[in-house]
Structure formats: structure tokens, C-alpha cells
N, C-alpha and C positions, 0 to 999 in steps of 0.2 A: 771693353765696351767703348762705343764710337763719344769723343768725346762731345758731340753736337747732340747726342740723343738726348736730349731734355725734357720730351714728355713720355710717362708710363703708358704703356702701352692701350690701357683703357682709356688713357685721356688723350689720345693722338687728335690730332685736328682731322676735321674729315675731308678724304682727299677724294681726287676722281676714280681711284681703286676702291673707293667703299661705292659708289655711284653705279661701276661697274657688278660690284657683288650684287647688292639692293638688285639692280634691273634684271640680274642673272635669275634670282629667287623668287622676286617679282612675274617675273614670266613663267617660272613653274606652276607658280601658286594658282597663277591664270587660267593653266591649262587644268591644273588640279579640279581645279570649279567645273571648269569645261565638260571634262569627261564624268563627270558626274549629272551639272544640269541636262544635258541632253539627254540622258535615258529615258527620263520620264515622257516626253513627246514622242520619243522613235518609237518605245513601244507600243504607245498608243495608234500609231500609224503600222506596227508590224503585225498588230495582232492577226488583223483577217490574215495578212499575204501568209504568216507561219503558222496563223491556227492556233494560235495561245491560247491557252485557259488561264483562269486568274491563277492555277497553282504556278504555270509558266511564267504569268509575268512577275508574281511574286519574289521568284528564282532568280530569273533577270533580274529584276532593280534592285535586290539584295546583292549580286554576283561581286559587282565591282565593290561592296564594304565589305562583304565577307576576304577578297584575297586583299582589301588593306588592311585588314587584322596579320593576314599572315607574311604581307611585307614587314609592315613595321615592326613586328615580334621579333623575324628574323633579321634586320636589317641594325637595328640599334645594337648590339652585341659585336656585329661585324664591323661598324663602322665604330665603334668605340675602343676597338682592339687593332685596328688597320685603315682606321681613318677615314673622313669624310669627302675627300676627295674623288677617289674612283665611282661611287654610285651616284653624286653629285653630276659628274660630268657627262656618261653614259644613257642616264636613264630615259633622256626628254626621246634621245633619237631611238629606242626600243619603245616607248610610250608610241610614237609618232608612227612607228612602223604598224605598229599592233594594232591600232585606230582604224590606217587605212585597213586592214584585214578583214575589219567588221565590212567593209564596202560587200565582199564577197562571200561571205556565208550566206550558207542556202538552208539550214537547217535552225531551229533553237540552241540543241546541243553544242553545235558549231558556233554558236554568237557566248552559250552561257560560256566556254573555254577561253574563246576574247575579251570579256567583261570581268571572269575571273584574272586571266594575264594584265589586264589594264590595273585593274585593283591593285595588284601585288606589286607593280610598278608606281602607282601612286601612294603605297605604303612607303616602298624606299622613300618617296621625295619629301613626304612630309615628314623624316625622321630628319633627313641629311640634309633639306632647305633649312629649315631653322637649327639644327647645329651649329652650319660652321656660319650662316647670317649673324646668329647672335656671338660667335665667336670672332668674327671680324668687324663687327663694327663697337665705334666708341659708345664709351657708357652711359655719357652723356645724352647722342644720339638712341641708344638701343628699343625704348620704347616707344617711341614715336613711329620708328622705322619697323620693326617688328608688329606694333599694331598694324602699321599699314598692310600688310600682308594680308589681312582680312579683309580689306577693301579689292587685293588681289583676286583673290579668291570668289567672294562675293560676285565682283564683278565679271568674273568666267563664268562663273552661276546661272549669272543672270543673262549674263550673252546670251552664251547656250542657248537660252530657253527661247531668246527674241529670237535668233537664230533659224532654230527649228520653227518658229514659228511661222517668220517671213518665208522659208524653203519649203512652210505647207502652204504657201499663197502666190508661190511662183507658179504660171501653168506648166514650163516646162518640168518643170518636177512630178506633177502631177500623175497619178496613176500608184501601182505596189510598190514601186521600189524608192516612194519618197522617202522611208525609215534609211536606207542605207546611204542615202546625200547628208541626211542629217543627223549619224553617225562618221564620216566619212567628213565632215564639217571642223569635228575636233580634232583632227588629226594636226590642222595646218599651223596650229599655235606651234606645238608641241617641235614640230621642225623648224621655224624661224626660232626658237629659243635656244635650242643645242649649241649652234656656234659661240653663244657667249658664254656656255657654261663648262666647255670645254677646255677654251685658255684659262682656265681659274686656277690657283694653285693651292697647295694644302694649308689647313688652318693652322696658324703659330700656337695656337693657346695646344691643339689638341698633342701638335707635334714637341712640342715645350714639358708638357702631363707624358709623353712617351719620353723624354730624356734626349729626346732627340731638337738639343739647343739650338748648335748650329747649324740645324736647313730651319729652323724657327726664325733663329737672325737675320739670316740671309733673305726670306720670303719679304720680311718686314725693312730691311735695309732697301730691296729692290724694289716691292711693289709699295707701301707706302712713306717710306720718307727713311732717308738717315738720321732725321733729327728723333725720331722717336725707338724706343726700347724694346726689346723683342721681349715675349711673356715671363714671368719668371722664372728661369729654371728651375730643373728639378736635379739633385745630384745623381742619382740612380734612376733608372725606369721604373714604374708602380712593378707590384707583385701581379701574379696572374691571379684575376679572381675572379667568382664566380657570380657576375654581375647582376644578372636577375636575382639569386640570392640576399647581395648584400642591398639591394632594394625594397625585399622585404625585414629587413632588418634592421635595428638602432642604430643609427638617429634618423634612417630612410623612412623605416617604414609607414610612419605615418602621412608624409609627403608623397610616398607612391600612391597609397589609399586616397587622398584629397585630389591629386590629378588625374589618377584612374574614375574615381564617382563625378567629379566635376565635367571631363569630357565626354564620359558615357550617358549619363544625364542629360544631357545637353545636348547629343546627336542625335541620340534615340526619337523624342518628337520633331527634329528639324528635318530629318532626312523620311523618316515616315512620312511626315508633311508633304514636304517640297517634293518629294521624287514625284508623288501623285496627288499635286494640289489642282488641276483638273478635274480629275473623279472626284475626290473630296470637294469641292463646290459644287461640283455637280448635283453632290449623295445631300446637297444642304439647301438644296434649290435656289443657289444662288444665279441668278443671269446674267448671261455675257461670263460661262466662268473663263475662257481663253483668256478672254480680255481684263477678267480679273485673275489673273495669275501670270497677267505682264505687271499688276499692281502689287502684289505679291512679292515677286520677284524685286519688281525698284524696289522696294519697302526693306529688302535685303541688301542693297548696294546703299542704300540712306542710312542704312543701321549700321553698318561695316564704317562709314564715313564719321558717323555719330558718338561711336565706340573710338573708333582715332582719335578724335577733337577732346573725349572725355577721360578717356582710362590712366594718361598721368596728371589729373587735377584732381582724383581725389584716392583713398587708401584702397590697395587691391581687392581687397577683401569687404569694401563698404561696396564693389561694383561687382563685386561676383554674387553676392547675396542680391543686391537690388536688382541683377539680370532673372533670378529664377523667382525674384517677386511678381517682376511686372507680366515677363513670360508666363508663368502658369495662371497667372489673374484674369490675364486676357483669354486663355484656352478655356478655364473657368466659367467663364461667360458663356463661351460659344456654346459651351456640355448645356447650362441652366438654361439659358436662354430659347420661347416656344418659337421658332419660326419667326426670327427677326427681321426687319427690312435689308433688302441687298445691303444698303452701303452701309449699316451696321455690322452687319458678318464681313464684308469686305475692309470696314476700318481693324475690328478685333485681330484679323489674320495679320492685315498688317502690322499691326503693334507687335503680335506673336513673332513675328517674321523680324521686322527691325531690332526688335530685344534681342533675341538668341542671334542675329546677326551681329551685333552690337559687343556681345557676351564672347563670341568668337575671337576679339582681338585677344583676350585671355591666354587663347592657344599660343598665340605667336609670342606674348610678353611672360605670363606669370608661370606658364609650366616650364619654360625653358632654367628661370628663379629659382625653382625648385631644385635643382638638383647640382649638384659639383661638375667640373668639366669630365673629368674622371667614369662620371654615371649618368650624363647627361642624355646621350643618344640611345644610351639602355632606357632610362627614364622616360624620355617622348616615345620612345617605340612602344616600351610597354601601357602607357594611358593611349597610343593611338591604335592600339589593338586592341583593347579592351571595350576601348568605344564601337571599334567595328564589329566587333561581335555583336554590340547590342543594337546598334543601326541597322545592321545587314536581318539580324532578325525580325527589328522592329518593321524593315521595311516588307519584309520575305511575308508579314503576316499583315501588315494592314489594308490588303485588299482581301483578305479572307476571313480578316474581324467584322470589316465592314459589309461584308457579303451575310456573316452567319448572324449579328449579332447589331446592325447598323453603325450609322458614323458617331451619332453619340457614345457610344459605349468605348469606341477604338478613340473617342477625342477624351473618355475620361481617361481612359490609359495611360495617354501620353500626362494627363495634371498630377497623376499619380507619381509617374519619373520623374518628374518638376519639383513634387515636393519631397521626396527621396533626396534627391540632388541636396534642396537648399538645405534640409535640415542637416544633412550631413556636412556639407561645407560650412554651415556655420556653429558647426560643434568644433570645426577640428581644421579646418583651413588656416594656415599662419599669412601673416602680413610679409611680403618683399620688397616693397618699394626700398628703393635704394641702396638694395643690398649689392657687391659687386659677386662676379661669375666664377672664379677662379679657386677660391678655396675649399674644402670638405670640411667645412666648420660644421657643427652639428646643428640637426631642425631645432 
């Protein structure tokens, strides 16, 4: 070992190569948002030009959660056995390509196969952006930086949505095919980010957990510093194991269970919402609801901001419980409450919205905690599929709840999953703060 290496590799100082990483994931996460917030308006704009029926659009705005269930299902296993590298650097410019695609379909069927391919491309990123993120940067820094990724995110969100909005207020846009410019809008993230994601190189921690030391050394010699220590070695490679297995099993599997109910909970009424917070104002007689669902929306970038500033001041687990407090209190309201004044239903959503925005930085810090480097990207894959199954249907159905059954009933739904969520994370949720990444010590 280089005799200058004097800091452990968690405690490295932070160099212009973690700056680079951060921006690299940074702009995933952006796009991540992107291609999500936009559905909800294109389709509102596609419906006459394709002839949608509410079972159509339900399809649609499900499409993209349902193939991140079966990215990230399949994407954690692969990059945990072959590294986080390859789907890392690839993805944005097949995202980017796939985007533009949407410009050109003439049919549903033809957009639902786009939205499905987008999906299963945003499955990969959200496994393999916080893998090797939290796998290269210091420990010191980790949750600061990692929460910020929800501000990321949020804020592709929220674009999106300003986005489509201002592209329904251009004249030149004007006419059928205003859905396909604002589809066709997310594409352009997703290719200005590739080039950075591309020069990145493999993570030490993951290639260190593979036995493979010396390109571990080497990465850490050349991209951040000689004075600091490449991850621990390991003297042999792990064994081949069967990693979804041993996730549900001791000392996992209770920690698989807390991050699979924690994210599923938690997506379920965010994306039901958000995708079609429009209609839902609508169905609430709210007025001006465009213009309240740009309030909506900020309310999600304030929350993402609000959750940064808060989530390492106080214990993981005092902020995951008081997110699905404030979140279902507020929904609470809306369900009881007879025909409230505008800016009362528009403050509650907000609250809803900034909370569970807020609750988000969670994903980026305490589920990555959870798990050994070893089971790490099996672990995020399997709660980020999990979650998409119940989002994609949560979303596939609440324009058909609220059609058979109205919006209150589809808005108790969602207090229902809220309080599922908390009671079960606070049975069985463990505390991580402070704990380091590297070992398979037991939950």
C-alpha cells in the first residue's frame, strides 16, 4: 500500500471526482423525474388526437411504473454480480433515444411500448445511480449528497410539468400534436447527461466485495487521490449466491420487508396523485386547478429541499414515521372535509405533496443503509420494484376509482396505504444513522 495513503477510503477528503460522480447522478435523477412528470399533461392533451378512454389513460400513466418494477427487479442481481458500471453509463443515451420515439407514434399501443421501454430504463437508473453514488462518495458527505438527489428528482418533476405547461401556451404548438412536443421535451435532459456518465469508471467498494483489489487501487490511486486507501480487500471473491434469496432471509430479511413497505407506501398515493393531479382538482372543484398543480408541484421541489436541510438533524426513523404522520393527516382532511374553500384544498395537497416529497430523500439515504455492499443493488432493486408494482397500479386505477366510486373514496384509498406504511415501519424499521456501508454485519 502507497505509503502516503492516510485516509480510509470512507474518510477521503472530497475531491473534484466525487463532484463529477454527484453531477453524473444528479442529472439521471433529473431526467428520472422528467420522464415521469410529463405523462400526466401529454395525456391529457393526447386523449381526443388517440381517442383514449379512461381504461387507455390508466395504461398509459401506469406503463412507465409498471416496466420500473421490471427494471429494477432485473437490473439489481446483474449489477451486483457484474457491476455497476455498464448500466450506469449506457442508460441516459437509450432513455434519450426512446423519448424521442414517443415524438412519432401514431397509435396507443405504439406510445404504451415507449412508456413501457422508458420505464424499464428508469428501473436500471434508479438501482445503479444510488449504488455506485453511495458507493463513491465519503461517509461523511453521503447523506447530505444522497438526500440531495431528491431535490434531483423532484425537480425533473416539477419541470416536466412547468414544461408541458408553458408547450400548452405556446401558439406554435397549438393544435393535436401538442402531446408529442411535450413528450419529445424529455428526451433533451437525458442526452446532455450521457457524456458525463460515460467517462466514469467502476466502483472500488463494489470491485474490492468482487476480490478484484487491484483495479479497486488503481481507480482510487488515479481518480481520487494517492493519499487515500483503496476499500478493503477481500482475500477470495464472495461465493455465488442466490441474492434475492438471501434477502429474504436472516439477518435480511426483515430490512428487505421495511424498505419494500416503506417505498411502496409511499409511491402508491404520490404517483396516483401527481400523475393526475389536474383531474383530481378538478373532480374537487377546485379552481384554477392547472394553476394549482404548478402549486402542487413547487410544494414537491420545497419538500425535496426541506427533507435535505432535515434528514441528518435528527434519527432515521423519528423522519420516516413523522413523514407518513403528516402525509396521511393531510389526505385525512381532504377525505372528511365537506367542500372546502379553494385555498384550503390547495394548502392540504400541498402539505401531502411537500411531506411525501420530503419523505423521498429516504430512498436516496436510509434504503441504500440497509443493506451490505454485497446485496446492495439486489436490495434497491428489489424495494424499487416492489414499489412499482403498487404505483403503476395504484396509478392504472385511479381514474377508474374515481369515475365508479368518486374522488373521495379513491383519496381514502390512498390514507389507507399511509397508514399500512407507518404502522409497519414503526413496528419493525431499525435506526442507521451512522452506521458505515461496507460490512454484512447483521440487522
Amino acid at each position: 500500500m502507497n505509503e502516503r495513503a492516510s485516509f480510509p477510503y470512507e474518510e477521503a477528503p472530497f475531491r473534484p471526482f466525487h463532484i463529477r460522480v454527484t453531477v453524473a447522478s444528479f442529472g439521471g435523477v433529473f431526467c428520472d423525474g422528467a420522464e415521469l412528470g410529463i405523462v400526466g399533461m401529454a395525456l391529457g392533451a393526447a386523449t381526443p388526437a388517440l381517442g383514449l378512454t379512461p381504461l387507455w389513460v390508466g395504461l398509459l400513466g401506469g406503463a412507465s411504473l409498471l416496466g420500473l418494477f421490471l427494471g429494477a427487479l432485473l437490473t439489481g442481481p446483474v449489477a451486483d454480480r457484474h457491476g455497476r458500471r455498464p448500466l450506469f453509463a449506457w442508460n441516459m443515451l437509450l432513455l434519450g433515444l426512446v423519448s424521442m420515439a414517443q415524438f412519432f407514434v401514431q397509435s396507443p399501443t405504439q406510445l404504451l411500448v415507449a412508456r413501457l421501454l422508458i420505464g424499464v430504463l428508469l428501473g436500471t437508473d434508479y438501482v445503479v445511480s444510488k449504488a455506485l453514488l453511495t458507493e463513491f462518495i465519503p461517509g461523511r458527505h453521503r447523506a447530505g449528497i444522497m438526500s440531495s438527489l431528491a431535490v434531483a428528482w423532484a425537480s425533473g418533476y416539477a419541470a416536466a410539468y412547468a414544461a408541458g405547461y408553458a408547450i400548452s401556451h405556446v401558439d406554435s404548438f397549438a393544435g393535436s400534436d401538442l402531446w408529442r412536443f411535450m413528450l419529445l421535451a424529455s428526451a433533451i435532459p437525458c442526452l446532455f447527461i450521457f457524456p458525463l456518465r460515460v467517462t466514469l469508471p467502476e466502483s472500488p467498494m463494489w470491485l474490492a466485495a468482487q476480490g478484484r483489489n487491484q483495479e479497486a487501487r488503481e481507480i482510487v490511486r488515479r481518480h481520487i487521490g494517492e493519499d487515500v486507501q483503496p476499500p478493503p480487500p477481500l482475500v477470495k471473491p464472495p461465493r455465488d449466491r442466490r441474492h434475492l434469496a438471501e434477502l429474504m432471509s436472516a439477518p435480511w430479511g426483515r430490512r428487505t420487508l421495511v424498505a419494500c413497505t416503506y417505498f411502496t407506501t409511499s409511491v402508491i398515493p404520490y404517483f396516483a396523485i401527481g400523475t393526475f393531479v389536474n383531474q383530481v382538482l378538478q373532480d374537487l372543484k377546485v379552481e384554477g386547478a392547472a394553476a394549482a398543480g404548478l402549486v402542487y408541484n413547487l410544494a414537491i421541489v420545497l419538500g425535496a429541499i426541506g427533507g435535505l436541510l432535515t434528514i441528518d438533524r435528527m434519527p432515521r426513523r423519528t423522519f420516516l414515521n413523522g413523514t407518513y404522520l403528516l402525509s396521511g393527516g393531510a389526505m385525512l382532511a381532504l377525505v372528511v372535509l365537506d367542500h372546502p374553500p379553494t385555498f384550503v384544498s390547495v394548502a392540504l395537497f400541498a402539505v401531502f405533496a411537500s411531506v411525501l416529497s420530503a419523505s423521498s430523500n429516504l430512498v436516496y439515504v436510509y434504503l441504500p443503509e440497509l443493506f451490505p455492499t454485497s446485496l446492495r443493488a439486489s436490495g434497491l432493486g428489489l424495494a424499487i420494484a416492489s414499489s412499482r408494482v403498487g404505483s403503476a397500479v395504484s396509478t392504472f386505477l385511479l381514474p377508474i376509482l374515481v369515475g365508479s366510486f368518486g374522488i373521495h373514496v379513491a383519496l381514502g384509498a390512498c390514507v389507507a396505504v399511509l397508514a399500512l406504511g407507518g404502522i409497519t415501519c414503526y413496528l419493525l424499521a431499525p435506526e442507521t444513522r451512522g452506521l458505515g456501508l461496507a460490512g454484512d454485519a447483521s440487522a
